[in-house]
C-alpha positions in Angstrom: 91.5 109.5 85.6 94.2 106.7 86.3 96.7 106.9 89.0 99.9 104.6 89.2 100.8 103.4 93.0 104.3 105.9 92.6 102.5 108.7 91.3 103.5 111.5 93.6 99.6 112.5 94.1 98.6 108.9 94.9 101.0 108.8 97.9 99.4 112.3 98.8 96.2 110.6 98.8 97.4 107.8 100.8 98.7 109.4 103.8 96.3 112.2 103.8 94.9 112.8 107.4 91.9 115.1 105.8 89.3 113.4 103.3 90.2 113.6 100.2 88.1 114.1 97.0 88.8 114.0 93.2 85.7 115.0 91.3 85.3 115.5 87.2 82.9 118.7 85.8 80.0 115.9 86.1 80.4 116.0 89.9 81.5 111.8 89.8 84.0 110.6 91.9 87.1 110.0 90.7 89.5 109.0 93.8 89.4 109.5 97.5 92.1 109.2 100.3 91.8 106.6 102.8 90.6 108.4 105.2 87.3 108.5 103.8 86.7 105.6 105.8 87.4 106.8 108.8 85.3 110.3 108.1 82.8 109.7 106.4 82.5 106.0 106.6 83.0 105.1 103.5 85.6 102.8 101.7 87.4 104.1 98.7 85.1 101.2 96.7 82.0 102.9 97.5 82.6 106.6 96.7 84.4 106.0 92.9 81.7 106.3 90.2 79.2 107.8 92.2 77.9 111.8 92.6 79.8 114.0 95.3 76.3 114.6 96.8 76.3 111.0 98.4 78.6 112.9 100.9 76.4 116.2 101.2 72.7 115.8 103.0 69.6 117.7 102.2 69.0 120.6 101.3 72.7 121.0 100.3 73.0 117.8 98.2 72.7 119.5 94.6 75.2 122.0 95.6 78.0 120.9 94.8 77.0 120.5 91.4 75.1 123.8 90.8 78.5 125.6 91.8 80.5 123.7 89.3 78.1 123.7 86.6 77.6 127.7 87.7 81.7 128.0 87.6 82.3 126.3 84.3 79.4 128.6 82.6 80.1 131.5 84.1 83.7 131.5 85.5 81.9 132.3 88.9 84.3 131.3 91.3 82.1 131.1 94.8 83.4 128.0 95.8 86.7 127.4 94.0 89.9 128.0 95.3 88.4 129.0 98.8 87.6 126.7 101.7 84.6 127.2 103.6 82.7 125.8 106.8 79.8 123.3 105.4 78.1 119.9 106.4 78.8 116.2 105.5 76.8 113.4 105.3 78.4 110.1 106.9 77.2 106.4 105.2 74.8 106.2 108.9 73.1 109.3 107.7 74.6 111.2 110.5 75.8 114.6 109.8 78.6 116.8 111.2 80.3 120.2 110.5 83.1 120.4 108.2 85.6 122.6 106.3 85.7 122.1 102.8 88.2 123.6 100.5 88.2 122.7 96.5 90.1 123.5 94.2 90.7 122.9 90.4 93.7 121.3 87.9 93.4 120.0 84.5 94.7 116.4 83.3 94.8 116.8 79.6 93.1 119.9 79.2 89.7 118.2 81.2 88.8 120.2 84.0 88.9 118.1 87.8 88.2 119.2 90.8 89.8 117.8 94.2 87.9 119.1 97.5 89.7 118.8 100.9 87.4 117.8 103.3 88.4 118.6 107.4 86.1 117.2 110.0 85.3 120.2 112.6 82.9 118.3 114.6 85.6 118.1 118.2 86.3 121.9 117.5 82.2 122.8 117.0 81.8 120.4 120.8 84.5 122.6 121.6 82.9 126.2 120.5 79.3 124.7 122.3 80.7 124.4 125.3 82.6 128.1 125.3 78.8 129.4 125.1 77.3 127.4 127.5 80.3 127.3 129.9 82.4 130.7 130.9 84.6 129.7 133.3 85.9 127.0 131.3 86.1 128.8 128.2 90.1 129.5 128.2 91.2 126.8 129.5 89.0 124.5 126.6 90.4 127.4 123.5 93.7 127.1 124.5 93.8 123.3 124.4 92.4 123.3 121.2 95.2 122.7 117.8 93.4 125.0 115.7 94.0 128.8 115.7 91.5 130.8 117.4 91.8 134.6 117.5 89.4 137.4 117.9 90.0 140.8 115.8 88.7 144.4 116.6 87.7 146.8 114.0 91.2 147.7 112.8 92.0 144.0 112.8 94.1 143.7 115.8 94.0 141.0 117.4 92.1 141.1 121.5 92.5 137.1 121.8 94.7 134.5 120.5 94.7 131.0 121.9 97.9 129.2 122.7 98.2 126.8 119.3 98.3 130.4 117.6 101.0 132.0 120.0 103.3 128.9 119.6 103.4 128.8 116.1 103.9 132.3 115.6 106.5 132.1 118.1 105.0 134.7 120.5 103.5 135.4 123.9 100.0 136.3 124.7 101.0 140.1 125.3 103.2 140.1 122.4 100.3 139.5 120.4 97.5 141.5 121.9 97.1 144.8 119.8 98.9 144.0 117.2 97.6 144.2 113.7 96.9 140.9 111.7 98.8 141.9 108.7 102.3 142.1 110.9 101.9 138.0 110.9 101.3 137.0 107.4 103.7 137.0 104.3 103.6 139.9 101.4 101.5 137.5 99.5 98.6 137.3 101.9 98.7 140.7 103.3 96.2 142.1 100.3 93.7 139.2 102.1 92.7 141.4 104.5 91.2 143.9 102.9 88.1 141.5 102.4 88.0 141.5 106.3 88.0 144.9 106.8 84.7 144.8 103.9 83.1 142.4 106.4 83.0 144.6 109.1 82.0 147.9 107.0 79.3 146.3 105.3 77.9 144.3 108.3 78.0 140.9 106.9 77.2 138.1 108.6 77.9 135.4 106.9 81.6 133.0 106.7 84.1 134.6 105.2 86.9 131.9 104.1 90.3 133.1 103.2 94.2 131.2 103.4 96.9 132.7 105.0 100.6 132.2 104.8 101.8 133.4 108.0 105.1 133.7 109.4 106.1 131.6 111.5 109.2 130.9 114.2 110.4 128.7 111.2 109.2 128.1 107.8 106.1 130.0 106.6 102.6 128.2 108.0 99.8 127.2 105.3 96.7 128.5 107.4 93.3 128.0 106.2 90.6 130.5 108.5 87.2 131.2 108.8 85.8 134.4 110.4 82.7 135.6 111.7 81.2 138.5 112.9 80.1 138.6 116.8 79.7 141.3 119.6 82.3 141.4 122.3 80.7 140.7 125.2 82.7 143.1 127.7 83.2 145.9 125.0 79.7 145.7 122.9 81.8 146.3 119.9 82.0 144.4 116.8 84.7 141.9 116.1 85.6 139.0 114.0 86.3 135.6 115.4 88.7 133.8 113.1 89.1 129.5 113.2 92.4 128.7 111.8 93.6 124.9 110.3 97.0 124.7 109.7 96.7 122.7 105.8 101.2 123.5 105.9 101.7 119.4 105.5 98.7 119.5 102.6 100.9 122.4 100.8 104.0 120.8 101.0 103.2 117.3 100.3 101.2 119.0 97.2 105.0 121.4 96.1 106.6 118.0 96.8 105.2 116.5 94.3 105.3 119.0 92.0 108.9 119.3 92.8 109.7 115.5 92.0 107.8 115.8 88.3 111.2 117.3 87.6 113.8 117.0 90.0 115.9 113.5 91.4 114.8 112.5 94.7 118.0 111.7 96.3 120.0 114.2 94.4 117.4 117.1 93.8 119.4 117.6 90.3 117.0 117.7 87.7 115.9 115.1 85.3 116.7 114.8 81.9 113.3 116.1 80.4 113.5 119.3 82.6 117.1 120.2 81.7 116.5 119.8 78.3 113.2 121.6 78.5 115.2 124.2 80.8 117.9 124.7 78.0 115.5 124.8 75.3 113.8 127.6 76.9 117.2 130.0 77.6 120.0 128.4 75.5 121.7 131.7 73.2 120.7 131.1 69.2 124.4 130.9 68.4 125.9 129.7 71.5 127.6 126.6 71.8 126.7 124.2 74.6 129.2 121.1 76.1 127.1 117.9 77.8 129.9 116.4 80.1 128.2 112.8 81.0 130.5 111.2 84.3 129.9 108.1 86.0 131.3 106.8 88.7 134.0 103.4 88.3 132.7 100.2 90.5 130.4 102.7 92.8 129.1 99.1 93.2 132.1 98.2 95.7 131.0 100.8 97.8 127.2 99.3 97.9 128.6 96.4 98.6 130.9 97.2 101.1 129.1 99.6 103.1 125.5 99.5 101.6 123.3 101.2 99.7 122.5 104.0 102.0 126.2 105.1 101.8 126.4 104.2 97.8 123.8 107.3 97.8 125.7 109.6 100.1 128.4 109.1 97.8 126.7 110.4 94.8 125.1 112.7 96.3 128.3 114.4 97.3 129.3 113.6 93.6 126.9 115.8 92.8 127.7 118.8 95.3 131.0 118.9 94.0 130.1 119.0 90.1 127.6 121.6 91.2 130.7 123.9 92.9 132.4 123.8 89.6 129.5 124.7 87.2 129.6 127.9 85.7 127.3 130.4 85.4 123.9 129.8 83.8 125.3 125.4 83.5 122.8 123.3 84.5 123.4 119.5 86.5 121.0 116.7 85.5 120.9 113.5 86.8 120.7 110.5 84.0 120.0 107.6 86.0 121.8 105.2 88.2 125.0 106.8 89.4 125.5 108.8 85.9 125.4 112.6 86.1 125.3 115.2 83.7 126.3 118.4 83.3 125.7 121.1 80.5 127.9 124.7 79.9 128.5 127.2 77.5 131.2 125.6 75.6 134.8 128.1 75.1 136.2 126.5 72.6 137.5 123.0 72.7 140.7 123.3 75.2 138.6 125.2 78.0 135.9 122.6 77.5 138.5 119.7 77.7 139.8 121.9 80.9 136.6 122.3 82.8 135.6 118.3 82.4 139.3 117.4 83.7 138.9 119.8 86.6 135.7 118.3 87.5 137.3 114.9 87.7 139.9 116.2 89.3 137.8 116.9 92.0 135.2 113.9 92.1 138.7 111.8 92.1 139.7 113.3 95.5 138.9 111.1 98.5 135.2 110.4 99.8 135.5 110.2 104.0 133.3 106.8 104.4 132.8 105.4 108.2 136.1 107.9 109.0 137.8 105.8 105.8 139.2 107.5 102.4 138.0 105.8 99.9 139.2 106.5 95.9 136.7 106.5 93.0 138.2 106.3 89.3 135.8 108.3 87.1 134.7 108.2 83.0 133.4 110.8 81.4 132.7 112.1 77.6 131.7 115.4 75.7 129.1 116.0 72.8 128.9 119.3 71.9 125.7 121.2 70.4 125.3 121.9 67.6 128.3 120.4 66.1 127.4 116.7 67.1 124.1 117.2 66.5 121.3 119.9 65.9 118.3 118.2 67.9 119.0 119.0 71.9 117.4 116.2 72.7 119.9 113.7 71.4 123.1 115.4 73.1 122.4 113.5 76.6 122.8 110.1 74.1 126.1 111.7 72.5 127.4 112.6 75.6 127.2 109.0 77.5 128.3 107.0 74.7 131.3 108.7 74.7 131.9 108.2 78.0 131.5 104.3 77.0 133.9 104.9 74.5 136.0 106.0 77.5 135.4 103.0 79.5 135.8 101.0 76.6 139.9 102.5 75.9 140.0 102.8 79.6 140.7 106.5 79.3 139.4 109.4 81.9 138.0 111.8 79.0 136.5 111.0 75.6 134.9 113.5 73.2 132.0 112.4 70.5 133.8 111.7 67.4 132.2 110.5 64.1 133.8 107.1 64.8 132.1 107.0 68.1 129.1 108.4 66.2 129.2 105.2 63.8 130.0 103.2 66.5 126.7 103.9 68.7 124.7 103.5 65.2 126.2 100.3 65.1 124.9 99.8 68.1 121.3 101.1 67.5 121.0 98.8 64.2 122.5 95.3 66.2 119.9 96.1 69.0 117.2 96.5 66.3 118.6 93.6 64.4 119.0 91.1 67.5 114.9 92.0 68.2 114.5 91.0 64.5 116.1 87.8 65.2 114.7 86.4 68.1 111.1 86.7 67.0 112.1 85.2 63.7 114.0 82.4 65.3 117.4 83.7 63.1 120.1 83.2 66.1 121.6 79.6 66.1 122.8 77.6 69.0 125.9 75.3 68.7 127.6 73.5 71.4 131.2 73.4 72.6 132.4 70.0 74.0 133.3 69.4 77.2 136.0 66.8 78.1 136.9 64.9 81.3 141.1 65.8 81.4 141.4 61.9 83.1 139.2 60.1 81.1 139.4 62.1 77.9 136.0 61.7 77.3 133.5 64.0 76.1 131.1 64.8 79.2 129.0 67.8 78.4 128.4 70.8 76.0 128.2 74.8 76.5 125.2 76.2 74.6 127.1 79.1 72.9 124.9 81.8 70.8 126.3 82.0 67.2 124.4 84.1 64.6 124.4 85.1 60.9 122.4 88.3 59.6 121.6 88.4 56.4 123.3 91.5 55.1 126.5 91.5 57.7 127.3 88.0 57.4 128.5 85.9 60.4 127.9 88.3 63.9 130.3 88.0 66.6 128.9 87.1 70.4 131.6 89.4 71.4 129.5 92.1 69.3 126.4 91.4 70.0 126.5 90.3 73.4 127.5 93.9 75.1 124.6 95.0 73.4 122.5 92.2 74.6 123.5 93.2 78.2 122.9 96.9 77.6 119.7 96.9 75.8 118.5 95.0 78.3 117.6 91.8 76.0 118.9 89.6 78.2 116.1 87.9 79.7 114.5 87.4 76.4 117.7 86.2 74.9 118.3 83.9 78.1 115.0 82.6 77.0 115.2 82.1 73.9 118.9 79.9 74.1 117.5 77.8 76.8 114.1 77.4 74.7 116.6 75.9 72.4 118.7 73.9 74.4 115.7 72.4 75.8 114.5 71.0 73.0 117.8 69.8 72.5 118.3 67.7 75.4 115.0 66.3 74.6 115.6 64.7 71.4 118.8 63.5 73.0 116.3 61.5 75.2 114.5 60.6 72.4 116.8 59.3 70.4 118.3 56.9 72.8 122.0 58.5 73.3 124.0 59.4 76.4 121.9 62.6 77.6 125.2 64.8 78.5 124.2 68.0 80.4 124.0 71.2 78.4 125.4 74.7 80.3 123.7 77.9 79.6 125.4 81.4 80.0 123.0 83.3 82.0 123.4 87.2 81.9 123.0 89.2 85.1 119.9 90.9 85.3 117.8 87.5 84.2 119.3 85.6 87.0 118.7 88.4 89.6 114.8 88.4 88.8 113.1 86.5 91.3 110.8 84.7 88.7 114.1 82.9 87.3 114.0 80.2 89.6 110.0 79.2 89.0 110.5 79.7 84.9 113.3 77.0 84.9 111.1 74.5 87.3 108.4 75.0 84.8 110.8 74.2 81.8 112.0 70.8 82.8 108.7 69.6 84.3 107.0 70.5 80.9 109.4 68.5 79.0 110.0 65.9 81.8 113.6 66.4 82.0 115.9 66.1 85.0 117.9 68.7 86.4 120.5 67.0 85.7 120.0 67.8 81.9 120.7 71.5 82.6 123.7 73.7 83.7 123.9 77.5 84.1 126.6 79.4 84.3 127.2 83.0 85.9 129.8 85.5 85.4 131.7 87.9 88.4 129.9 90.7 88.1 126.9 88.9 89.8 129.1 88.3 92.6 129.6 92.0 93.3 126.6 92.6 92.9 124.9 89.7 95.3 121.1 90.4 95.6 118.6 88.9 97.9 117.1 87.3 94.5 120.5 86.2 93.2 121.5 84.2 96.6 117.9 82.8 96.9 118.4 81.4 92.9 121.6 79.9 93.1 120.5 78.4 96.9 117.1 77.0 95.5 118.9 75.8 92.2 121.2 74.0 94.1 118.6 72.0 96.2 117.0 71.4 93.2 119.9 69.7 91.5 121.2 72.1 88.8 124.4 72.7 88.9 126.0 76.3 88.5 129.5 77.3 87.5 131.3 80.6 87.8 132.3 81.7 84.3 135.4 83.7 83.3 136.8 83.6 86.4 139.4 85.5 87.3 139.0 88.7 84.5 136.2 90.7 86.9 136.7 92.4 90.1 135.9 90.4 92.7 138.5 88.6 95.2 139.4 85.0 95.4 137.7 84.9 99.0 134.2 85.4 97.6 134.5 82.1 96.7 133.7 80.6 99.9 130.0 83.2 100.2 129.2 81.3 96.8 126.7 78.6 96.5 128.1 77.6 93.3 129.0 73.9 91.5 132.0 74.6 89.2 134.9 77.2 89.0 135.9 77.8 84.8 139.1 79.5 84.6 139.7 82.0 81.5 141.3 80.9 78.4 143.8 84.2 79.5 144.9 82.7 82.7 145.3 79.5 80.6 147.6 81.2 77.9 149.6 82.7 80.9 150.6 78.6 81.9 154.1 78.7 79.9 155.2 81.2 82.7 156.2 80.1 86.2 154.2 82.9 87.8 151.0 82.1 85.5 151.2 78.5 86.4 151.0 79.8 89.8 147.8 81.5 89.7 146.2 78.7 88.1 147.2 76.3 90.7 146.5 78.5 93.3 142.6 78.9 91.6 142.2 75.1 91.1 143.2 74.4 95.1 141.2 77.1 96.4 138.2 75.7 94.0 139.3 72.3 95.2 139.0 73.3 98.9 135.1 74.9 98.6 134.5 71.6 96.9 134.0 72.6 93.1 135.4 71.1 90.4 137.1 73.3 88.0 136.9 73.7 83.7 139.4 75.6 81.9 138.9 77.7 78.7 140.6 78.1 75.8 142.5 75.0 76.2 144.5 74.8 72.4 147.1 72.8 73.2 148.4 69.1 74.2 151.0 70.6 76.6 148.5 73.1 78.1 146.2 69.9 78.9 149.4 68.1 80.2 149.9 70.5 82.6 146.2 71.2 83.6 146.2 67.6 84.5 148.7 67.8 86.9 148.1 70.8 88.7 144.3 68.8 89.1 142.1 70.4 86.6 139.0 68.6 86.2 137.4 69.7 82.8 138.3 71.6 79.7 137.3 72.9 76.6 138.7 74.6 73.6 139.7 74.0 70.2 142.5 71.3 70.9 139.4 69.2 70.9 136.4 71.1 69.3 135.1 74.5 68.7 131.7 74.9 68.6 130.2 72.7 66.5 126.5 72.5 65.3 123.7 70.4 67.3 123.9 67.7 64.6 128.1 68.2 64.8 128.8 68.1 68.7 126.3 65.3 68.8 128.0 62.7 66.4 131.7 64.4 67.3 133.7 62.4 69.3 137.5 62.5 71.1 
């Protein structure tokens, strides 16, 4: 049986204080806790793939196995689902009292058995010495952190040491005389029954039961041993109960059972639940609404004021969706900060009325650091069945038309057929773009780049141009959104610079000027920490110079400035490639995070360009190419189409530019042989 690092029951196993055992029917060990080494002396490496007995010494050995052969032929439960007081075997050979407790769960319907194992050896010192030495006999129980409590006939209680008083929250006096059953939840009242069988039928052996007992707080997890022995003072027979509080076992074990299906940070349920949920009470003929909302640039926020705070922030998100859902609606969490919520739907305007009062609400102010800070919010509306019949596709229906949202800048979009033929669209381009980077379909041609003083060509941006077979010519910016949100990026980052490379080499090779070539990088590649290394590796396998290379960046990495994204552009730097802000000007960020960037170049948008023919748009661009000036880059504009635009560029100190006044993109054989 495989466990990942994450899974919920490995991190049980890993911060378990008690031994802990995973067995299969054959008896072989399957996983332990770390603290096998420290009880039994044993690393994890030498209990896996060996018998359970290796832990158990003679005569007891084969009994671990006879019960669970005996339980899976029989249904014989003698060991299952109790604990009981045994011995283990440590690696020396030396042997010490324990409390064993096993229980079973199934892993694709095979049956497995996991056995907590408690070391009793300081409490057994500690019961040795109450025999051999009265007078210290209190003082030694009531140190002790295990329950201890004696019970008469009618089961109430004639001693209870003082890790027992505390946790129930009572004194000495308060306890003496009263019966068990007043301390333990409904649930484990029925448990005592089998005590008072004990003390009819004069058994002496261990009798093992767990208690939930009520506690000052929350309910305590209590697993207990009794035993028959003679009062000493009275002659009468009691029972003398050992108790181990197992609460943090119990709750680490609901835990995890609790994140299966529920968000950590939000405790909203996932997707799979909900859906499972709904499937399980939605009405035959009702009809359902799935309102999908996301938060505008919740990203400012992380950056601001960190991440801690980002999740504060949807997790109030969350509490006030949740004080606006109706009866029997159910709040999921999608991932990242996208939340969604599913109702009985009343017709279309009291749908449409519900999502807007929900954003009504989540656009009131969020108090951060004693600040009131605004949040714009998206959302969109599938409806089942009349968007579609399968439940499990609403969640889909629901957030794309919240893109379609984003995309018209509205605050409410509803699923429409043309957003439905829209997100096919989008389904067959992300399937298509696949297709084409393993066949090798997707062309790269290269845009000039010209020195504004010399007017000389000086460089070339790799630009992505493709031509499916069926749809004709592609545009990037078609296929590029769905680059980004497919998550292709890497691979198509990849794949152009695969390209490029081998363009720059036979540049070398064939004797001409080797101009550098810039490559568009999209966020998520350069954020990977193995971005750095892969482009080392590329131009020492083909012997080129960094020189040959450029990569360019967009805004959005700038709000969202990783460890991984400063430590690339820092190490790129040193290394010689130079790096250029792309677009800039059309994201979010402000002029002054130019001076926190470690970057070569500043390229101004072709729509700033446009804007020159206006005083106030000239302006801006001068006031970008000083500021650019004064952190030391040199600046490219975009777009550039015509002579009076470069004029003017010139003058207000513009360094490069590119656009179709001198070339579009050409081909690699075109830009090569094209010339001002």
């Amino acid at each position: 049986m495989k466990l990942g690092k994450d899974d919920p029951l490995s991190a049980v196993l890993r911060a378990a204080a008690d031994a802990v055992v995973l067995i299969d029917k054959s008896g072989i060990i399957q996983q332990v806790s770390q603290s096998m080494q420290r009880i039994f002396g044993y690393a994890p490496s030498d209990c896996v793939g060996n018998n359970v007995s290796m832990l158990m010494p003679e005569p007891d050995r084969s009994a671990p196995d006879r019960h669970i052969n005996s339980y899976l032929h029989t249904g014989n439960a003698k060991i299952i689902g109790f604990g009981r007081r045994t011995t283990g075997c440590k690696k020396t050979g030396e042997t010490f009292p324990m409390h064993l407790s096993v229980g079973e769960f199934q892993v694709d319907g095979e049956s497995y058995f996991v056995g907590i194992c408690h070391d009793l050896t300081d409490h057994f010192h500690a019961l040795a010495d109450l025999e051999r030495a009265e007078k210290r006999y209190k003082d030694i129980i009531e140190s002790q952190k295990y329950f201890i409590c004696r019970l008469d006939e009618q089961l109430r209680l004639t001693f209870a040491n003082a890790s027992l008083a505390t946790i129930l929250g009572k004194s000495y006096d308060e306890l003496i005389g009263v019966h068990l059953a007043h301390f333990l939840a409904e649930g484990s009242v029925d448990s005592t029954k089998e005590l008072h069988n004990a003390l009819s039928s004069h058994r002496d052996d261990e009798i093992n039961l767990k208690f939930e007992m009520r506690t000052r707080r929350q309910p305590t997890h209590a697993e207990w041993s009794f035993r028959r022995v003679s009062n000493n003072v009275t002659g009468e027979l009691e029972l003398q109960g050992l108790g181990v509080d197992v609460s943090d076992r119990e709750h680490a074990l609901l835990r995890a059972e609790f994140l299966r299906d529920h968000d950590q940070l939000t405790g909203l349920l996932r997707v799979p639940a909900l859906l499972d949920h709904l499937r399980a009470t939605a009405k035959p003929s009702e009809r359902y609404a799935f309102l999908c909302v996301d938060p505008d640039r919740l990203t400012q926020v992380n950056q601001r004021y960190g991440y801690d705070v980002g999740n504060r922030v949807i997790v109030e998100i969350a509490r006030r969706m949740n004080s606006l859902l109706p009866e029997a609606g159910l709040i999921g969490r999608l991932g990242g900060d996208e939340l969604i919520m599913v109702f009985e739907a009343s017709g279309r305007d009291g749908t449409v009325g519900l999502a807007n009062a929900v954003l009504n609400k989540l656009k009131k102010p969020y108090t951060i650091n004693d600040e009131q800070y605004r949040l714009d919010f998206k959302a969109g509306i599938a409806l089942f069945p009349d968007d579609n019949s399968d439940l499990g596709r609403l969640p889909d229906l629901a957030e794309a038309a919240m893109r379609e949202a984003k995309s018209k800048n509205l605050s409410l979009a509803l699923f429409t057929d043309v957003t439905h033929q829209r997100l096919l669209r989008t389904i067959a381009l992300e399937q298509a773009l696949k297709n084409a980077l393993a066949a090798g379909s997707i062309d790269v041609y290269l845009q000039p780049k010209i020195d504004l003083a010399t007017k000389s060509k000086c460089g070339y941006e790799a630009l992505a141009r493709w031509h499916h077979c069926e749809w004709g010519v592609v545009s990037p910016g078609e296929f590029m959104p769905v680059v980004e949100a497919g998550g292709l990026g890497p691979e198509f980052d990849r794949y152009i610079l695969r390209k490029v490379v081998d363009i720059a080499c036979s540049m070398r090779s064939s004797g001409e000027e080797p101009l550098p070539i810039a490559v568009n990088i999209t966020g998520n590649h350069f954020a990977d920490s193995t971005f750095y290394d892969n482009i080392v590796h590329k131009l020492s396998k083909y012997s080129l110079p960094p020189s040959a290379l450029e990569l360019e960046i967009t805004e959005g990495m700038v709000l969202e400035m990783t460890a991984d994204v400063a430590s690339n552009l820092s190490r790129l730097k040193k290394l010689g490639i130079k790096v250029s802000l792309d677009d800039f000007g059309t994201g979010y960020s402000s002029l002054s995070y130019l001076k926190k960037l470690d970057v070569d170049e500043l390229k101004i948008d072709k729509s700033f360009i446009d804007d020159l023919i206006d005083p106030k748009g000239e302006l801006v661009v001068k006031s970008m190419i000083g500021l650019a000036k004064a952190y030391g880059m040199s600046v490219t504009a975009e777009g550039v189409e015509t002579e009076w635009q470069a004029e003017r560029l010139v003058r207000l100190g513009c360094d490069l530019a590119q656009g179709y006044l001198f070339s579009p993109a050409l081909t690699e054989r075109g830009a090569r042989e094209w010339t001002p």
